[in-house]
C-alpha positions as CSV (number, residue, x, y, z in Angstrom):
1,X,-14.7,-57.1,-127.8
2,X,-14.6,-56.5,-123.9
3,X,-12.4,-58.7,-121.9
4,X,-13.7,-60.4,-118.7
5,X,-11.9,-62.5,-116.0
6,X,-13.7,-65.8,-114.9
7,X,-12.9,-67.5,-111.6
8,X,-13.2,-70.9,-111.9
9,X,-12.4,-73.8,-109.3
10,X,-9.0,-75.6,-110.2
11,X,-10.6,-79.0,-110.9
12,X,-13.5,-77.2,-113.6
13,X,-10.7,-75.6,-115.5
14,X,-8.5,-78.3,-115.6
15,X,-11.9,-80.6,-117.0
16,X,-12.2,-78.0,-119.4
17,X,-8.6,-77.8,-120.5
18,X,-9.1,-81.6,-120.6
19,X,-12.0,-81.3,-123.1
20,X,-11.1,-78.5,-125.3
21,X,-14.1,-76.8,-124.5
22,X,-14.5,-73.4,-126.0
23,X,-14.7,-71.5,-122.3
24,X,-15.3,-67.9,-124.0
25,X,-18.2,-69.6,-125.9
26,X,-20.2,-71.5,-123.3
27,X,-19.3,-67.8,-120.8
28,X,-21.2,-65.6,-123.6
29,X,-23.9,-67.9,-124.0
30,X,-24.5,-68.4,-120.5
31,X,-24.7,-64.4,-119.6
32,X,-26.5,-64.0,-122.3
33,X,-29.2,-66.4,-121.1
34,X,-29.1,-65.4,-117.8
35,X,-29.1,-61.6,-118.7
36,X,-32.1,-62.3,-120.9
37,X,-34.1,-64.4,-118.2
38,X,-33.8,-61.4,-115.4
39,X,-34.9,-59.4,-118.2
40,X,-38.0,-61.5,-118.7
41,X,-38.4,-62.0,-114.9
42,X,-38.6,-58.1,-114.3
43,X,-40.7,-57.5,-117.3
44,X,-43.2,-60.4,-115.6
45,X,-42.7,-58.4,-111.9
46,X,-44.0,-55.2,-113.6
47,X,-46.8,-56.8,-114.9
48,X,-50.3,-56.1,-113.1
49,X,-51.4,-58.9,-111.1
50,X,-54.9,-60.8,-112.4
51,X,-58.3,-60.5,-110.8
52,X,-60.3,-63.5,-110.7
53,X,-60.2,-66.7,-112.5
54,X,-59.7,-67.3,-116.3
55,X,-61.0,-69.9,-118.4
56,X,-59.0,-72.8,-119.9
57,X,-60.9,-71.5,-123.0
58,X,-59.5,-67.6,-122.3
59,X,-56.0,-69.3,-121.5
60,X,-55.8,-71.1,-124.9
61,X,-57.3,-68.1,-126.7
62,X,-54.7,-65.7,-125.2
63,X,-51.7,-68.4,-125.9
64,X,-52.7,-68.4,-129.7
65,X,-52.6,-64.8,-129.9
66,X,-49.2,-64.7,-128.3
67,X,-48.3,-67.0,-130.8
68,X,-49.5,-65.3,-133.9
69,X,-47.6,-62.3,-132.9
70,X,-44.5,-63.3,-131.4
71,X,-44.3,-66.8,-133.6
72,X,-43.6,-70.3,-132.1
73,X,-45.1,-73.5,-132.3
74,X,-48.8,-73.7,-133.4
């Protein structure tokens, strides 16, 4: 595993000491989220823009096909 320094203010790392937080944890978690929303946000950029208006009916017909083939809640 790949070793990365993290500058922290005084005070955070000291709370953190303090709460015997897992720091490495909560970093890789936090990355990862962050890496994976820029991923979704460029996906979304490249995405052609939409002409004219949809339907709520279209809308809710497109969400249930997302759904079905990417899973979540129904």
């Amino acid at each position: 595993m790949a070793r990365l320094n993290v500058y922290v203010p005084d005070e955070l790392a000291d709370r953190a000491r303090s709460a015997e937080v897992n720091v490495s944890a909560i970093v890789q978690t936090a990355l990862t989220e962050e890496l994976d929303r820029r991923a979704t946000n460029t996906w979304l950029d490249a995405l052609p823009p939409l002409r004219g208006r949809r339907s709520h009916e279209a809308a809710i017909t497109a969400l249930d096909e997302a759904r079905d083939e990417f899973g979540g809640p129904q």
